[in-house]
C-alpha positions as CSV (number, residue, x, y, z in Angstrom):
1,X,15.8,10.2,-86.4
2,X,18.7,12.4,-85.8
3,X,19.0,15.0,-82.5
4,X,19.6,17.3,-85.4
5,X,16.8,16.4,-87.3
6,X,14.7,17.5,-84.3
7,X,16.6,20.5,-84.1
8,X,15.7,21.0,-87.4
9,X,12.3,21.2,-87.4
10,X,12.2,22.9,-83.9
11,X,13.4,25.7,-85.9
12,X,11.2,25.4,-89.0
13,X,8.6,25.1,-86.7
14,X,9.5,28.2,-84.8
15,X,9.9,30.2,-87.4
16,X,6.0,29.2,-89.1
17,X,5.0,30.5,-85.8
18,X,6.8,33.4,-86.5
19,X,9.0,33.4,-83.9
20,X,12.6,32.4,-83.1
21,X,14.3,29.5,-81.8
22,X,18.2,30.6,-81.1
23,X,21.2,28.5,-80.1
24,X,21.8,28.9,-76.6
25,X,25.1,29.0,-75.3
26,X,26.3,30.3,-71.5
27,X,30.1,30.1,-71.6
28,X,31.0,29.1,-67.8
29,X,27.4,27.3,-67.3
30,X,27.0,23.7,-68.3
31,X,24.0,22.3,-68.9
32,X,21.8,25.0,-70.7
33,X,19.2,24.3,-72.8
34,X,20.2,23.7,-76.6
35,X,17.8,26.2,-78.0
36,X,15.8,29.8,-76.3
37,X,12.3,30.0,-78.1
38,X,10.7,33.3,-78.6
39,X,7.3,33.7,-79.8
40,X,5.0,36.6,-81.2
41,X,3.5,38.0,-77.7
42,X,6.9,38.0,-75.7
43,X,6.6,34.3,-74.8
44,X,10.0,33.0,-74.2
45,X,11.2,29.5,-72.9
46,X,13.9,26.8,-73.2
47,X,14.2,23.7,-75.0
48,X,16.5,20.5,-74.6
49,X,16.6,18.7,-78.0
50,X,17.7,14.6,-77.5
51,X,17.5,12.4,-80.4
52,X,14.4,9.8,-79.7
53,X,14.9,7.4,-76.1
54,X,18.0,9.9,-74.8
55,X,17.5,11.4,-71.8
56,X,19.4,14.7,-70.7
57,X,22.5,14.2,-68.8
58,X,22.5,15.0,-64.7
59,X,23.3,19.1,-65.0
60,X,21.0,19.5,-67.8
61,X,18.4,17.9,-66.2
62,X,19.5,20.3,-62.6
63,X,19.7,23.4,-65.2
64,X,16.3,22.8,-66.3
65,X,14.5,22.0,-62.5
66,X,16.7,25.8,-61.6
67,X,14.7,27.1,-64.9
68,X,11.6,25.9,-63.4
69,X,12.1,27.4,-60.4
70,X,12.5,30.7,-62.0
71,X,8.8,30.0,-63.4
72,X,10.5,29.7,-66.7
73,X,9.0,27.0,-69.3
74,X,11.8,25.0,-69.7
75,X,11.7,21.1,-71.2
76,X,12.6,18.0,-73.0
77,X,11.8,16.9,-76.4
78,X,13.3,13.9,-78.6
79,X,10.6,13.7,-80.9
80,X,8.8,16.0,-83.5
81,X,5.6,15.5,-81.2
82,X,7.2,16.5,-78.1
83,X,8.4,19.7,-79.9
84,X,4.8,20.5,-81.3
85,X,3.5,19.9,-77.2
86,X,6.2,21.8,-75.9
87,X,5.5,24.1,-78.4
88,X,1.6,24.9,-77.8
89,X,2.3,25.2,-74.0
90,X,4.8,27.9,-75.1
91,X,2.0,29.6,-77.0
92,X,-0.5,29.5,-74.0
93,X,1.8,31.1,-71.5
94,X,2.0,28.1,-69.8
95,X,5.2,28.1,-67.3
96,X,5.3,24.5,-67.1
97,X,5.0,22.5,-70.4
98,X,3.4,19.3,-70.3
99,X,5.7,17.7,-72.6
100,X,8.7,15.4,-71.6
101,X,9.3,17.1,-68.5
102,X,8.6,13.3,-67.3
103,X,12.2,12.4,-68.5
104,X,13.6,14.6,-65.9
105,X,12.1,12.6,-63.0
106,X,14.1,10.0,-63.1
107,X,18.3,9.4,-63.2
108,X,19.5,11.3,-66.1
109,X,21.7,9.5,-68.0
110,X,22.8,9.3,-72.1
């Protein structure tokens, strides 16, 4: 499976939940997130989308520790099941998902 495919159903998956999942881009900041979720309720977080076994590089990895810091839920996900975990965190209100923050822990490499 494809990083894309991922991406994919992030999206479709989003929008079932009737929310949105937008293409995030900071021009002069590297390493932001690949998508900014929003669910029904104001719950907002970031998502880094990898293609199955890829870990985030080094500043995505820092990006998403500074997003943490900000009590923001940011993550990981290279698998349709890591988007559905990361997703039902989101939905609690949890600031911390319990997905694949785990890839983040050790040396971020591609």
């Amino acid at each position: 499976m494809r990083e894309k495919e991922i991406e994919k159903y992030l999206v479709d998956r989003v929008a079932q939940m009737g929310g949105m999942a937008l293409k995030f881009i900071s021009p002069g900041c590297t390493g932001v997130p690949d998508r900014l979720v929003i669910l029904p309720g104001g719950k907002i977080g970031f998502l880094e989308l990898k293609a199955p076994g890829m870990k985030p590089r080094k500043e995505q990895a820092h990006r998403i520790r500074q997003l943490w810091g900000l009590r923001c839920c940011a993550d990981v996900a290279d698998t349709r099941e890591a988007v559905d975990l990361y997703l039902a965190s989101l939905s609690k209100g949890a600031p911390f998902p319990a997905g694949m923050s785990h890839m983040l822990e050790t040396e971020a490499h591609q």
